[in-house]
C-alpha positions, 0 to 999 in steps of 0.5 A: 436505476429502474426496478421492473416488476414481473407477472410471470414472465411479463413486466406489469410495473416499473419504478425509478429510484436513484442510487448515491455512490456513497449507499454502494461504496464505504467511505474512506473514513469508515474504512479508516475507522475499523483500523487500529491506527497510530501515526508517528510522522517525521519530517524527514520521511516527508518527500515532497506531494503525491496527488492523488492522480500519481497513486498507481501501486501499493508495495509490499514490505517485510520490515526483517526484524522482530522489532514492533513499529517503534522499534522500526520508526526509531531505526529509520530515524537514527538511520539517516537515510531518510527512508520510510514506509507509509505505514507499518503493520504489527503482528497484532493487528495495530498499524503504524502510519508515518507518512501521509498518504498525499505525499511521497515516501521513500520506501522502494528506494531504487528498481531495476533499470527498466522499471520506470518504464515497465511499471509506467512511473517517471523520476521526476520533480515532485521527489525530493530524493534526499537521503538518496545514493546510488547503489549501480547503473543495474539499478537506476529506477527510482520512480516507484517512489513518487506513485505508490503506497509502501506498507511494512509488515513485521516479520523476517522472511522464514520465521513462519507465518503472519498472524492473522491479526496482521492479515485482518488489519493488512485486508482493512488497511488496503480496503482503506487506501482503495476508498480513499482513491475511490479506485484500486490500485495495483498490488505488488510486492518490493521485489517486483520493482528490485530484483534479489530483494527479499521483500516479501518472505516465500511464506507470503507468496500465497497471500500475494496472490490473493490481495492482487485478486481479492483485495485480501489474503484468503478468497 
């Protein structure tokens, strides 16, 4: 880069000086670092590679319950389907991480048939699809799996608002994965991608709108 120096209105002085990426953007692990984070992965929520060229989205959950992120990752487990979420956000501002972000989860399980193409995802090898069942020809899309981040927040849709504790560590969380791809990808929440599901609650509507904006739940 060139800084000018001025008299007035006239330049008097020019210098060069060089700009390392790194001194502009934080590094993902300094990004990671202001997380409070855990990890309980498990096998069985491990869906095969994600490279890092295939990120396209981070979705957007309510886990529905009341139970913290043990309760939900003992859930998933006993389940047997083999569905998961890369990480999962506690009221408190702590976090959850059960799948590595270089591989896929299956957390949006199927869309809107259309959707492969709406969102430019594809079905394809790279996913496993184990644990997975048809659930009608009206939604047959399954791609969203193999190019996306799934982030579960605890809370039931209706109970009111999300602490801010939760909103924080859901603004560093993304902040995170954006340095971590060293680009932003696309904010959306689960019942963009399945139509009639109830992911994420009315009262999160506002703060949607922002983390597709800004990145974070308040401009």
């Amino acid at each position: 880069m060139t800084a000018r120096i001025y008299a007035g209105d006239k330049p008097v002085a020019e210098t060069a000086f060089k700009v390392n990426k790194s001194d502009l953007v934080p590094s993902w692990k300094a990004a990671k670092a202001k997380l409070r984070l855990t990890t309980a992965y498990r096998g069985v929520f491990n869906h095969r590679p994600k490279p890092k060229s295939c990120q396209k989205y981070i979705v957007l959950h309510d886990t529905e319950g009341d139970g913290d992120a043990s309760t939900v990752v003992s859930w998933w487990v006993t389940s047997g389907q083999r569905v998961a979420a890369h990480f999962i956000v506690n009221k408190d501002g702590s976090i959850v991480q059960c799948v590595p972000l270089d591989r896929i989860a299956h957390h949006a399980g199927f869309g809107d048939t259309g959707h492969n193409r709406k969102y430019g995802v594809t079905d394809e090898s790279r996913d496993d699809k184990k644990g997975t069942a048809s659930i009608g020809p009206w939604a047959a899309d399954y791609g969203m799996n193999s190019y996306s981040i799934g982030i579960e927040m605890v809370h039931v849709g209706g109970s009111g608002y999300y602490p801010a504790a939760q909103l924080k560590a859901l603004d560093n969380l993304i902040a995170y994965i954006d340095a971590y791809y060293g680009r932003k990808c696309r904010i959306i929440d689960h019942k963009a991608w399945r139509s009639g599901n109830s992911d994420t609650s009315p009262e999160f509507a506002g703060y949607l709108r922002n983390y597709q904006k800004y990145r974070k739940h308040a401009a």
